[in-house]
Backbone as a chain_set.jsonl record, in Angstrom:
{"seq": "XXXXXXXXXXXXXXXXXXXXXXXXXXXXXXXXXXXXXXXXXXXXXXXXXXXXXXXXXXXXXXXXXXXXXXXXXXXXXXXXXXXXXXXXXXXXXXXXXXXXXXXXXXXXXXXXXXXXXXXXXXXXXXXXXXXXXXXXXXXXXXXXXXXXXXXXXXXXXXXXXXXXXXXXXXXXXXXXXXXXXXXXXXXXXXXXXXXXXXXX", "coords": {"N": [[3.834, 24.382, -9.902], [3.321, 22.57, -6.778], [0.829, 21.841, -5.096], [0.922, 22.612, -1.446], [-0.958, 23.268, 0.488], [-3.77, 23.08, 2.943], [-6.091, 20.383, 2.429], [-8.365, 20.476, 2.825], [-9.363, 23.154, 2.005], [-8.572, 23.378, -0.057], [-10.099, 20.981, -1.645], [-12.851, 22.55, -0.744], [-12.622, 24.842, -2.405], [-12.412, 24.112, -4.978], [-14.561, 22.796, -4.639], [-15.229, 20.161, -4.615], [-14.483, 16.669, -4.124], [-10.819, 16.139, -3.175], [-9.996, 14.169, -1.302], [-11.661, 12.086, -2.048], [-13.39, 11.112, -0.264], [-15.475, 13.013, 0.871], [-15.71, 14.033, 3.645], [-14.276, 16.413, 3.642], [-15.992, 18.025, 2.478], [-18.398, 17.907, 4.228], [-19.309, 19.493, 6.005], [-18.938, 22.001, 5.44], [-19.969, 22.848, 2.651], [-18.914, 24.66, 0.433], [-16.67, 27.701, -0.781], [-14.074, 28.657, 0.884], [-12.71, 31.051, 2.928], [-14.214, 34.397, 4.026], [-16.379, 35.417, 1.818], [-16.859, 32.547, 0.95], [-19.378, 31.399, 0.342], [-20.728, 33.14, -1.22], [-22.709, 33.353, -3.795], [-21.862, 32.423, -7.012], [-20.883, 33.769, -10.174], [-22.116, 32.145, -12.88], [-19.921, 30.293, -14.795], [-17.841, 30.383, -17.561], [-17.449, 28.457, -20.282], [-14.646, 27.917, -20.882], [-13.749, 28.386, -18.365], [-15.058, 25.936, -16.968], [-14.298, 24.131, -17.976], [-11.162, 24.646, -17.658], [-11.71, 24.041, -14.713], [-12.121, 21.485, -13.778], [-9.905, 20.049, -15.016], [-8.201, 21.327, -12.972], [-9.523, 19.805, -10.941], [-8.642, 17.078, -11.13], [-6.069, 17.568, -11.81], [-5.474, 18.169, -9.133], [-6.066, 15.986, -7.304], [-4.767, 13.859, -7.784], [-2.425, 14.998, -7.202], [-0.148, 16.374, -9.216], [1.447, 17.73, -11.13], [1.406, 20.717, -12.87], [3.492, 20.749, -15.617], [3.74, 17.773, -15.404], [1.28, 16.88, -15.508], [0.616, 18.05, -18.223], [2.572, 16.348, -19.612], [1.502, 13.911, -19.336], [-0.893, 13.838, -20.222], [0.019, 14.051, -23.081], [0.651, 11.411, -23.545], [-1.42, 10.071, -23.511], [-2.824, 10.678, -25.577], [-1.472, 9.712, -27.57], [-2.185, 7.19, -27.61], [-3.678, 4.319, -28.181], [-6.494, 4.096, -27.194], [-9.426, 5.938, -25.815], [-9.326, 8.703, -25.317], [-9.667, 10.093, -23.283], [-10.223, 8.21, -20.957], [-7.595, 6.531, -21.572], [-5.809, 8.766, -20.198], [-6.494, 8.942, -17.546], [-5.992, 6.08, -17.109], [-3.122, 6.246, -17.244], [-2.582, 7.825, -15.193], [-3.717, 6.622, -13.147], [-2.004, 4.401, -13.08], [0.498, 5.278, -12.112], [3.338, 5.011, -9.243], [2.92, 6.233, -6.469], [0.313, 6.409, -6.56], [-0.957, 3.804, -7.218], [-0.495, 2.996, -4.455], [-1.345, 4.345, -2.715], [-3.806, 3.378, -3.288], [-3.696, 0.767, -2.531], [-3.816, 0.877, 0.353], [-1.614, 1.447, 1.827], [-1.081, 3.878, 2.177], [-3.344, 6.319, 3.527], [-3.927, 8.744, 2.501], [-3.237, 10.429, -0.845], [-1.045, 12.334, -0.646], [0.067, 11.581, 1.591], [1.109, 8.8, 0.89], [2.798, 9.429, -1.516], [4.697, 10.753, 0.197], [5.768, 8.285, 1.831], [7.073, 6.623, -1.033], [8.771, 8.945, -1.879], [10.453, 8.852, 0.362], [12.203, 5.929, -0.478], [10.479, 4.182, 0.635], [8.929, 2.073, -0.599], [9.195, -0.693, -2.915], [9.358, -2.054, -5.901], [8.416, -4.765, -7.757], [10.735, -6.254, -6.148], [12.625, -3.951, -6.104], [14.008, -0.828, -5.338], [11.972, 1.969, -5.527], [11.734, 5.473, -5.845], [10.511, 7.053, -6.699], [7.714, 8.988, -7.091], [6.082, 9.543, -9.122], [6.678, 7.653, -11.021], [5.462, 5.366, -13.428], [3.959, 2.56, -13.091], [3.419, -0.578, -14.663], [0.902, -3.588, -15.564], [0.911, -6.57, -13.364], [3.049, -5.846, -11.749], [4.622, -6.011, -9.059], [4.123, -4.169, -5.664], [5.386, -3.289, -3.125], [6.61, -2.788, 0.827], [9.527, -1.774, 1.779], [11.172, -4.55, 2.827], [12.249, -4.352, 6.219], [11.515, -1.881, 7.194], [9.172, -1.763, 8.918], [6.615, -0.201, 9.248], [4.526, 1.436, 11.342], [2.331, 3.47, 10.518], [1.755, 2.693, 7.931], [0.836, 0.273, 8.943], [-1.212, 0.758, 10.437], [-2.947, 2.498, 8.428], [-3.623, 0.153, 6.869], [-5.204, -0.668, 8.862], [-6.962, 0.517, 9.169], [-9.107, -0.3, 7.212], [-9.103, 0.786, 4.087], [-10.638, 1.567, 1.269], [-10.998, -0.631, -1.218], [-9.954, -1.312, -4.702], [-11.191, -3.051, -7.513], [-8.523, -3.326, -8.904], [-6.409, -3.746, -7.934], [-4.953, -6.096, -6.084], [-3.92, -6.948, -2.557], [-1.67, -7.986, 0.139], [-2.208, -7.826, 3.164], [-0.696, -8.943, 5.302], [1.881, -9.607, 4.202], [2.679, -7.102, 3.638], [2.611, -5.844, 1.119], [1.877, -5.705, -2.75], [-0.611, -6.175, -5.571], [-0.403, -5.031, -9.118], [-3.217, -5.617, -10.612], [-4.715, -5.42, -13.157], [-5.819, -2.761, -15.647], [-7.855, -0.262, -15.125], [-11.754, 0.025, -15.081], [-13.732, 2.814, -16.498], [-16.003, 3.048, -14.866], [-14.982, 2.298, -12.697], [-13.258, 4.422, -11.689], [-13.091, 8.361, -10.469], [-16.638, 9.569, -10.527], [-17.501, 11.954, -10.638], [-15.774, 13.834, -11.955], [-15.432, 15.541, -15.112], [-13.853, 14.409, -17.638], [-13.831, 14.889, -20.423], [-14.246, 17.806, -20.382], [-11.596, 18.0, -19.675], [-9.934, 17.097, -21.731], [-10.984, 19.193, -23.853], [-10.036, 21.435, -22.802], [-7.047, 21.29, -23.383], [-6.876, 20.564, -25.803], [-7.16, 23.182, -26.686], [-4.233, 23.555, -26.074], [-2.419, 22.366, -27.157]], "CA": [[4.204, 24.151, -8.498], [2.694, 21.308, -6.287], [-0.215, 22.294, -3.929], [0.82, 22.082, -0.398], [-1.722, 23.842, 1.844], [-4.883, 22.413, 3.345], [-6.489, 19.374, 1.516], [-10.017, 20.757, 2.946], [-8.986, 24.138, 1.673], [-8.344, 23.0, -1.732], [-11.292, 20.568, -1.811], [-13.573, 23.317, -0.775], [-12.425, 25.988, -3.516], [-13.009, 23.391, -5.809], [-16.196, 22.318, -4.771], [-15.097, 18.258, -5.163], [-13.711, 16.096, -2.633], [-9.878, 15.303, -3.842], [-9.882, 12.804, -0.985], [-12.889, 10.62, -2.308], [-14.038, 10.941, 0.939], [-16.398, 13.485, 0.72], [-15.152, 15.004, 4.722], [-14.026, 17.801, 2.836], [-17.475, 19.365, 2.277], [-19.276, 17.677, 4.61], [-19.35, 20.47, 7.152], [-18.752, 23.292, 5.139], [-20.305, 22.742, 1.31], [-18.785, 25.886, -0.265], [-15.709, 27.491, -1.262], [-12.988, 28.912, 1.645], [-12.876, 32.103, 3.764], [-15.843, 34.736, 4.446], [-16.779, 35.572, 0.902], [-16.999, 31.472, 0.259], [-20.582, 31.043, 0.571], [-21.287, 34.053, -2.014], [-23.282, 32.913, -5.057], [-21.053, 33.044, -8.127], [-21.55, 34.094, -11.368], [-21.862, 31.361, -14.271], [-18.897, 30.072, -15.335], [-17.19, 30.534, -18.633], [-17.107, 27.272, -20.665], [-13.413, 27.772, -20.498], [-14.071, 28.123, -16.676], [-15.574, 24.596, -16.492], [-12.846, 23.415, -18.447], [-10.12, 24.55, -16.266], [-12.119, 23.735, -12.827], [-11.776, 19.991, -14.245], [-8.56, 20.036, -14.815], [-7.749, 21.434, -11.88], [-9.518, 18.668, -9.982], [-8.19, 15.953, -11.333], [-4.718, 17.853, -11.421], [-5.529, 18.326, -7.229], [-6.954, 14.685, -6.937], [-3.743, 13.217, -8.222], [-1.446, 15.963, -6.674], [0.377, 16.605, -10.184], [1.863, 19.612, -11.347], [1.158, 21.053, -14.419], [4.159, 20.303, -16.158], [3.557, 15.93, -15.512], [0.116, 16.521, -16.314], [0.712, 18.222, -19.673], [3.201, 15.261, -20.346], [0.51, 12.488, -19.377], [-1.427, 14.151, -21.346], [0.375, 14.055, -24.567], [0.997, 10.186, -23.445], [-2.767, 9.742, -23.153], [-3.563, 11.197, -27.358], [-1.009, 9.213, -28.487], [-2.665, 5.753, -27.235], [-4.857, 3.645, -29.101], [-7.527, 4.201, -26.328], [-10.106, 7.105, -25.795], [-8.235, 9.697, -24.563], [-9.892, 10.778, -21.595], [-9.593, 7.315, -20.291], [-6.575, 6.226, -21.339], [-5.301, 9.661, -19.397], [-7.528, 7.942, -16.567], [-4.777, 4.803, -16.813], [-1.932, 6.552, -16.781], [-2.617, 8.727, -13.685], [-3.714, 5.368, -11.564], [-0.735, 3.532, -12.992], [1.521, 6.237, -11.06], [3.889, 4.708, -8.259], [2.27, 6.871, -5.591], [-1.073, 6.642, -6.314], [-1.125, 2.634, -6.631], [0.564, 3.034, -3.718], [-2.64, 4.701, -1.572], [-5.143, 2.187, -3.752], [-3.504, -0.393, -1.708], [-4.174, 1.308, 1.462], [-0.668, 1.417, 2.775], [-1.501, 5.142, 2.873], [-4.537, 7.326, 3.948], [-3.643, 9.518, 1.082], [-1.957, 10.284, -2.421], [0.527, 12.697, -0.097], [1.21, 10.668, 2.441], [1.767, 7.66, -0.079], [4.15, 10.185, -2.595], [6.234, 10.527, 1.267], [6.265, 6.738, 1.176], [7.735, 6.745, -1.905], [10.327, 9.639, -1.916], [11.884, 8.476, 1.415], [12.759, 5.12, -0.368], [9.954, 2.274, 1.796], [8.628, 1.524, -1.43], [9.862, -1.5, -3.484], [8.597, -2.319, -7.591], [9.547, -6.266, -8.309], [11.57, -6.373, -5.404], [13.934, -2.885, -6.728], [13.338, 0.163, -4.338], [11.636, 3.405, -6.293], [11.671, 6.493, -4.854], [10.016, 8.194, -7.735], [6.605, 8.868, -7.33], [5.237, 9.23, -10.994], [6.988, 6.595, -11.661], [4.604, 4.563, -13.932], [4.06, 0.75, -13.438], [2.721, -1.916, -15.672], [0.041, -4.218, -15.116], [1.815, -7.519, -13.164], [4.302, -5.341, -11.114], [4.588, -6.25, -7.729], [4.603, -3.071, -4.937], [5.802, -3.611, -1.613], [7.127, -2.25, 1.39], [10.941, -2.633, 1.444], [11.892, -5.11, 4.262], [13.105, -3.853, 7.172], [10.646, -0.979, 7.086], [8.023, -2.038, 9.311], [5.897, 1.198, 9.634], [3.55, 1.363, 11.782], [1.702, 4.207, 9.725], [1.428, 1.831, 6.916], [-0.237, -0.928, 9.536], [-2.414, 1.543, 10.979], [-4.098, 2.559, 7.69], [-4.511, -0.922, 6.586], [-6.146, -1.582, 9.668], [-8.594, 1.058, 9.141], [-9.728, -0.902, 6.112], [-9.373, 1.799, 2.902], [-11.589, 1.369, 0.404], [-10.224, -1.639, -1.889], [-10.554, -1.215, -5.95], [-10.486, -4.389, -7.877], [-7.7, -3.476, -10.116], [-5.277, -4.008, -7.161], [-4.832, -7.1, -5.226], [-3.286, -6.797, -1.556], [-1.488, -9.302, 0.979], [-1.842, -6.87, 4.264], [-0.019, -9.813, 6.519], [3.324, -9.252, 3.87], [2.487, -5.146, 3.316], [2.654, -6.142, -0.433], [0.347, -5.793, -3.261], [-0.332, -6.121, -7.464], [-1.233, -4.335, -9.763], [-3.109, -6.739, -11.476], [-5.399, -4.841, -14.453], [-6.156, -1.374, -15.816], [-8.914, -0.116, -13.75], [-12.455, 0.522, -16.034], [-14.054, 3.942, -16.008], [-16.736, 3.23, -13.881], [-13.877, 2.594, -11.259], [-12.69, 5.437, -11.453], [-14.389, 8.884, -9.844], [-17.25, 9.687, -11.624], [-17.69, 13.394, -10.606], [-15.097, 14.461, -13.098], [-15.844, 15.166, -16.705], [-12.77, 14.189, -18.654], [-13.813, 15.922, -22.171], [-13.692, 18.667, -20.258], [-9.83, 18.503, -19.609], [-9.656, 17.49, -22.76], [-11.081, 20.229, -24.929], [-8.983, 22.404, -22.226], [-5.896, 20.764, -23.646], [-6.971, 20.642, -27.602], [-7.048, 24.261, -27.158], [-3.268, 24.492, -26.313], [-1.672, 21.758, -28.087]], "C": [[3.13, 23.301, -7.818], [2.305, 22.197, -5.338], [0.172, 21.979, -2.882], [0.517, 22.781, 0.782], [-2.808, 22.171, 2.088], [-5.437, 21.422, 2.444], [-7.962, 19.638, 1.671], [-10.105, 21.869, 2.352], [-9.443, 23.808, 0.872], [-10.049, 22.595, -2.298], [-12.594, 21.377, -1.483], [-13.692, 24.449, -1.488], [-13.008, 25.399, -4.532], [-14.593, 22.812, -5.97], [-16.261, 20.45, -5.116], [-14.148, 17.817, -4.407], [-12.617, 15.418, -3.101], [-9.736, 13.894, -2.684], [-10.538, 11.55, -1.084], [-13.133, 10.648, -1.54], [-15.59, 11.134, 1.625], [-16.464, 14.429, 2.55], [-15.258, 16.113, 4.391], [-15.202, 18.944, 2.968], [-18.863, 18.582, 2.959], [-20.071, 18.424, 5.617], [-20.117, 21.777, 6.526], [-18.537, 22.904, 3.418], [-20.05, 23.563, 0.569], [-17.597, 26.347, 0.157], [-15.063, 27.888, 0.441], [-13.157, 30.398, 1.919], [-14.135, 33.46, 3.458], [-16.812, 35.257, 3.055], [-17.296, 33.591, 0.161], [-18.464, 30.915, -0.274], [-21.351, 32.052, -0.634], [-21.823, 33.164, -2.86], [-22.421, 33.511, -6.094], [-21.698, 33.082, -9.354], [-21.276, 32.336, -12.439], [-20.672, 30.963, -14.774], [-18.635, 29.648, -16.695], [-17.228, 29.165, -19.165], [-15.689, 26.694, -20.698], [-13.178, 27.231, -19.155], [-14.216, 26.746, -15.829], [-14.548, 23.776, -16.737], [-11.391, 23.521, -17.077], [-10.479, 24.221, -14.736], [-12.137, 22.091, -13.142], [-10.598, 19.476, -14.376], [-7.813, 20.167, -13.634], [-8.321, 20.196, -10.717], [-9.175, 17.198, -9.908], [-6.636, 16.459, -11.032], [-4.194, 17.409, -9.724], [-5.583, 16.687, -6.917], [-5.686, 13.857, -7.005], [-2.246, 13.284, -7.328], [-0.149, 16.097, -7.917], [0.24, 17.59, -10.58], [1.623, 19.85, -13.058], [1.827, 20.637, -15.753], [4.101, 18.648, -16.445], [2.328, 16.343, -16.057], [-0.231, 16.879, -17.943], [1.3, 16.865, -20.145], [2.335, 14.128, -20.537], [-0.419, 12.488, -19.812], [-1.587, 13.866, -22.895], [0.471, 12.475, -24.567], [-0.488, 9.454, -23.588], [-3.19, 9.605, -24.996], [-2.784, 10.384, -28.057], [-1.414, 7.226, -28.433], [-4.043, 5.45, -28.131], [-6.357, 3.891, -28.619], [-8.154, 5.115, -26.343], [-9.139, 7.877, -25.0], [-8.397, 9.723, -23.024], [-9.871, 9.087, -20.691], [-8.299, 6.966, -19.921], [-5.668, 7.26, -20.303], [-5.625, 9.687, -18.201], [-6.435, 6.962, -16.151], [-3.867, 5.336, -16.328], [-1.508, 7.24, -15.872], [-2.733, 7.784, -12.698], [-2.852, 4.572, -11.324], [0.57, 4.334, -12.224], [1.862, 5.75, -9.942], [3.004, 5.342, -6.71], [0.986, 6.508, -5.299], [-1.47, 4.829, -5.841], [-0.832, 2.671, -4.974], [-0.98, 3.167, -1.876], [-3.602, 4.221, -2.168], [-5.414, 1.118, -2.739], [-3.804, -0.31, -0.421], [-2.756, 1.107, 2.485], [-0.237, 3.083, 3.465], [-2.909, 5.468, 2.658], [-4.615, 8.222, 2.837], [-2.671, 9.448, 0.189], [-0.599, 11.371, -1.35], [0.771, 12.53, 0.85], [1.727, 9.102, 1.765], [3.042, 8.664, -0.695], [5.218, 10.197, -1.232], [7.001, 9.221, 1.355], [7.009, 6.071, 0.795], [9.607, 7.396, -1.648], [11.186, 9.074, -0.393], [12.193, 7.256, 1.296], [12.095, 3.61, 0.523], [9.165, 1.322, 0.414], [9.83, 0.599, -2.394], [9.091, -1.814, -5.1], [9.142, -3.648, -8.025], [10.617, -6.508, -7.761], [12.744, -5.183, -5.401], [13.211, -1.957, -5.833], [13.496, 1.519, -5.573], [11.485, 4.223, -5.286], [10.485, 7.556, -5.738], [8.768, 8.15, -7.986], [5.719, 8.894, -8.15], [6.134, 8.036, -11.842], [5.891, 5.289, -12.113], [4.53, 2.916, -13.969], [3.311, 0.146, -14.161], [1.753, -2.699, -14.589], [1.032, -5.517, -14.892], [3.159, -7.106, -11.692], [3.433, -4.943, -9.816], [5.6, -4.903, -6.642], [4.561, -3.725, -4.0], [6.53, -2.899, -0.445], [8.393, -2.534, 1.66], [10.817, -3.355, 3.133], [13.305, -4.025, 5.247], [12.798, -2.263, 7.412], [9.383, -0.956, 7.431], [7.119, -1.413, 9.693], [4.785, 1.066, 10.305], [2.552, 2.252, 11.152], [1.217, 3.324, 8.609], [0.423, 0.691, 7.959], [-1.454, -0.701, 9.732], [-3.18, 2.093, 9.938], [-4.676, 1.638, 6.489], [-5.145, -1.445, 7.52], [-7.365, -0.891, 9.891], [-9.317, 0.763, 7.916], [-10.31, 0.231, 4.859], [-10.25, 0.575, 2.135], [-11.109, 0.704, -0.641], [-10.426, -1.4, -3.511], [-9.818, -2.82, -6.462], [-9.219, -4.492, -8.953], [-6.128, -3.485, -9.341], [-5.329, -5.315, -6.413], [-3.52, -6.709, -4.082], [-3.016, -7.999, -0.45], [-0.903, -8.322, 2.394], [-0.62, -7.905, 5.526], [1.266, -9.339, 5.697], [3.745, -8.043, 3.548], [2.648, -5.46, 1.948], [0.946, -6.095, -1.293], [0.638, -6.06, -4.784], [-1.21, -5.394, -7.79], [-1.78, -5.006, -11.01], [-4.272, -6.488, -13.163], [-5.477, -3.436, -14.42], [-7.445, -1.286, -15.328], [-9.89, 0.23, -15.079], [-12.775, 1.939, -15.433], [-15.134, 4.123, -14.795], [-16.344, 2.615, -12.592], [-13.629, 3.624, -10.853], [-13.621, 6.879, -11.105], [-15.125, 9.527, -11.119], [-17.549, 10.738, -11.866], [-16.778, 14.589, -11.247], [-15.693, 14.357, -14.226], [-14.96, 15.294, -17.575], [-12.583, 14.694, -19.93], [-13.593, 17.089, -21.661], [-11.831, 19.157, -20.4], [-9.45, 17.797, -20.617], [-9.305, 18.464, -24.082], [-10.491, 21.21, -23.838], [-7.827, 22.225, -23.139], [-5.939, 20.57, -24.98], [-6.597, 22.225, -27.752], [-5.446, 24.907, -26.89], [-2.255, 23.901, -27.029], [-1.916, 21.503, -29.196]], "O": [[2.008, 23.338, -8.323], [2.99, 23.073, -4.81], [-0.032, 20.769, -2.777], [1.228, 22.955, 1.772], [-2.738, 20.996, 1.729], [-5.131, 21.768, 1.303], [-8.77, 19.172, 0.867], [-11.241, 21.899, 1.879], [-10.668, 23.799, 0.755], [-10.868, 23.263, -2.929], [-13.588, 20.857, -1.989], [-14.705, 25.135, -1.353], [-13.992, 25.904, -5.071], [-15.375, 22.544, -6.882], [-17.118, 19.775, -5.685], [-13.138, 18.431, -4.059], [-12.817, 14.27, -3.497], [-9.431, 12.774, -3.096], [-10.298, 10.45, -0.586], [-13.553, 9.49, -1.521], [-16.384, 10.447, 2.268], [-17.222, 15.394, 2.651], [-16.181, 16.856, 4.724], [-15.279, 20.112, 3.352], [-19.998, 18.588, 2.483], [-21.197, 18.122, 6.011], [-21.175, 22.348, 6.793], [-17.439, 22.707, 2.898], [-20.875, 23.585, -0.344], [-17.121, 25.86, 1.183], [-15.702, 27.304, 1.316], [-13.793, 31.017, 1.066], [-14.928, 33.258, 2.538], [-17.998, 35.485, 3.292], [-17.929, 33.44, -0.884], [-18.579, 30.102, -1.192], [-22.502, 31.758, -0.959], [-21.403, 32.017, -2.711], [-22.198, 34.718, -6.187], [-22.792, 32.582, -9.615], [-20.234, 31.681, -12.489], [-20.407, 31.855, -15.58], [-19.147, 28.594, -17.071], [-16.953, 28.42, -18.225], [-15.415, 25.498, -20.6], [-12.671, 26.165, -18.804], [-13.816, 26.439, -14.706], [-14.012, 22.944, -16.004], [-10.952, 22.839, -16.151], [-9.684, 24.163, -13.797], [-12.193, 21.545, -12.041], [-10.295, 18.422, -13.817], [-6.954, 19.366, -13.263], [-7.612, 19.778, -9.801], [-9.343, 16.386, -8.998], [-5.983, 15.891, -10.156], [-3.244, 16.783, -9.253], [-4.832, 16.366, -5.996], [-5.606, 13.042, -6.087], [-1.423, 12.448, -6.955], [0.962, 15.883, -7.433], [-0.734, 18.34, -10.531], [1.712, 19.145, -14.064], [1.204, 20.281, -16.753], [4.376, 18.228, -17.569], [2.259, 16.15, -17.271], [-1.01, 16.285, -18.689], [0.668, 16.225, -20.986], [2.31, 13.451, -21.564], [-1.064, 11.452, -19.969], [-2.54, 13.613, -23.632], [0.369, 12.046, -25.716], [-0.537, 8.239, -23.778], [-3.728, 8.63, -25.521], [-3.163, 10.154, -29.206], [-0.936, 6.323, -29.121], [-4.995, 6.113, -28.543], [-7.299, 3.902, -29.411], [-7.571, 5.818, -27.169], [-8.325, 7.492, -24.16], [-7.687, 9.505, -22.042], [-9.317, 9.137, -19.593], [-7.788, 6.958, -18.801], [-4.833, 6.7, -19.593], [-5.031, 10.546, -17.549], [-5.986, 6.98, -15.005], [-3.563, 5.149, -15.151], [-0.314, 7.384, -15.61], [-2.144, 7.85, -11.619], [-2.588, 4.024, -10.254], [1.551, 3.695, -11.842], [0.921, 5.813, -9.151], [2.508, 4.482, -5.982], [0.525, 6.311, -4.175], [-1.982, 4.461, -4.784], [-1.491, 1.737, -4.516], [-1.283, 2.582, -0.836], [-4.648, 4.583, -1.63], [-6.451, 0.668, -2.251], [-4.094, -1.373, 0.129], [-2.816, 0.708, 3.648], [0.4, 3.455, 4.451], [-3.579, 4.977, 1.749], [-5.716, 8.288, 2.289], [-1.633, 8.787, 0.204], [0.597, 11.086, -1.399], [1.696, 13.173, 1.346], [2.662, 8.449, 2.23], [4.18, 8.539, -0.243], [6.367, 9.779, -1.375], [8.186, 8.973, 1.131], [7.638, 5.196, 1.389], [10.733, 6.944, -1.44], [12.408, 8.974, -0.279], [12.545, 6.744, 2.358], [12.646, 2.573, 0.891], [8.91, 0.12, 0.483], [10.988, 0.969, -2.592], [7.875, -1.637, -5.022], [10.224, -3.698, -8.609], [11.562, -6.929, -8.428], [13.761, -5.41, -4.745], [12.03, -2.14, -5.539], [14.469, 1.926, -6.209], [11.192, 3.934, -4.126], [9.857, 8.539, -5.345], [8.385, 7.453, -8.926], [4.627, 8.344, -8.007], [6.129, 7.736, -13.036], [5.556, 4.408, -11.321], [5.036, 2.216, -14.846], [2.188, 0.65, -14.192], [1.724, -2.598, -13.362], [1.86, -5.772, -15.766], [3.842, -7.852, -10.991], [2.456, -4.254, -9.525], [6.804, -4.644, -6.624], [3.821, -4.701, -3.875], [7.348, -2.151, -0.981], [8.558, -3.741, 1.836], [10.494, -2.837, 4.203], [14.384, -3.451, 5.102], [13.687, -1.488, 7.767], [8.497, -0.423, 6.763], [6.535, -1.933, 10.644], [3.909, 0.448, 9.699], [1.488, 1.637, 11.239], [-0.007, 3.348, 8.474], [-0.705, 0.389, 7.571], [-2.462, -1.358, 9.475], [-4.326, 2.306, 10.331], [-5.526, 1.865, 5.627], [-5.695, -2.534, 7.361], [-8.394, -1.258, 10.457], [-10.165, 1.579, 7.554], [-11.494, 0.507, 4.664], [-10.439, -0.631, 2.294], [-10.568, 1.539, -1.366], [-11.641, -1.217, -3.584], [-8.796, -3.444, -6.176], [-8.974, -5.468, -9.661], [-5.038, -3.308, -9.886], [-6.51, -5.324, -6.065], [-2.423, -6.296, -4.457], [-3.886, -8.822, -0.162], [0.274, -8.1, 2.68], [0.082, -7.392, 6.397], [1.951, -8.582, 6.385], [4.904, -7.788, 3.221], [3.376, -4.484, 1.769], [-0.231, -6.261, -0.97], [1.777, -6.156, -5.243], [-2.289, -5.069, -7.293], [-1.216, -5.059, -12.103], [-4.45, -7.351, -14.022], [-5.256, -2.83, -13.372], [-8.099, -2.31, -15.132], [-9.323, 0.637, -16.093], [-12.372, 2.328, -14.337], [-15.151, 5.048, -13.983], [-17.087, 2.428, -11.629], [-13.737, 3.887, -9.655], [-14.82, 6.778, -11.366], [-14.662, 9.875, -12.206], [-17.908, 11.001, -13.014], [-16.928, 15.807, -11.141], [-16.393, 13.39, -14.526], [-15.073, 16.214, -18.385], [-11.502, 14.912, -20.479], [-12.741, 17.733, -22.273], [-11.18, 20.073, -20.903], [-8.222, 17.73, -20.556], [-8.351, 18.609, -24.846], [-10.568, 22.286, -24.431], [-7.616, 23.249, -23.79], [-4.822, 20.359, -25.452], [-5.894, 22.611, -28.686], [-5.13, 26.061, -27.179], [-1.324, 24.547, -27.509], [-1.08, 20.932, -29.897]]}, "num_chains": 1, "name": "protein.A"}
């Protein structure tokens, strides 16, 4: 089931800022309601494992079920795993989607999406894990002039070079696979690996 409380919540249980922002725990550096601040015990090597998982799961906003699948899509690629499982989470309709900065976030981009303002090579997707290729042109459908979309390209998101954007036509590309030291670095990917050796 898909997370949909608090995003400071979350990011403060976790202890890692899913909005890249770093807001999250800038206030309040520790986990969520009056026990949050306790000192915990050591965590399980399992423990570490699944608190990795889970923040990339959170970071993404993917449910267990897609992330097992993009998973298995990840081991079967020529690539290192934990990268290539790196690709195929940024190549996600949605997520390009808030790279480009036509949203503030991955779930207000996935709304975006499901209500149909998104376009893929001129074709309208609705489907937010819907995976694109490198070359494939996102856009806002015409005749969908959002002001939400204007307003958080005019607060100038944070640009990665593996997107190119044309804010005057709300359009953008997706014009390479992003390297790792694009991507955030406060995950440790073997972790949610050897999570995931141990159930497949």
């Amino acid at each position: 089931m898909r997370y949909t409380g608090s995003d400071y919540k979350r990011s403060r249980r976790l202890g890692f800022s899913t909005l890249e922002s770093g807001k999250e725990l800038a206030k309040r550096p520790y986990g969520p309601g009056q026990h949050g601040n306790d000192r915990k015990k050591k965590p399980s090597e399992y423990g570490k494992q699944l608190l990795e998982k889970q923040k990339l799961e959170q970071m993404y906003g993917v449910n267990e079920r897609q992330f097992r699948r993009l998973f298995i899509l990840a081991k079967k690629s020529d690539e290192v795993t934990g990268l290539a499982f790196f690709r195929i989470l940024e190549s996600r309709l949605d997520n390009l989607v808030y790279r480009m900065g036509f949203a503030r976030t991955r779930r207000a981009a996935r709304q975006l999406v499901n209500h149909g303002h998104i376009t893929v090579n001129g074709k309208k997707v609705d489907i937010p894990s819907y995976l694109c290729s490198v070359g494939d042109k996102i856009a806002i459908k015409e005749g969908h002039d959002l002001a939400i979309v204007k307003a958080s390209l005019e607060s100038k998101p944070a640009s990665v070079g593996y997107v190119k954007v044309d804010a005057e036509k709300l359009s953008g590309e997706f014009v390479r696979v992003p390297e790792r030291s694009e991507l955030p670095m406060d995950i440790n990917e073997a972790q949610v690996i050897e999570y995931y050796n141990r159930l497949l």
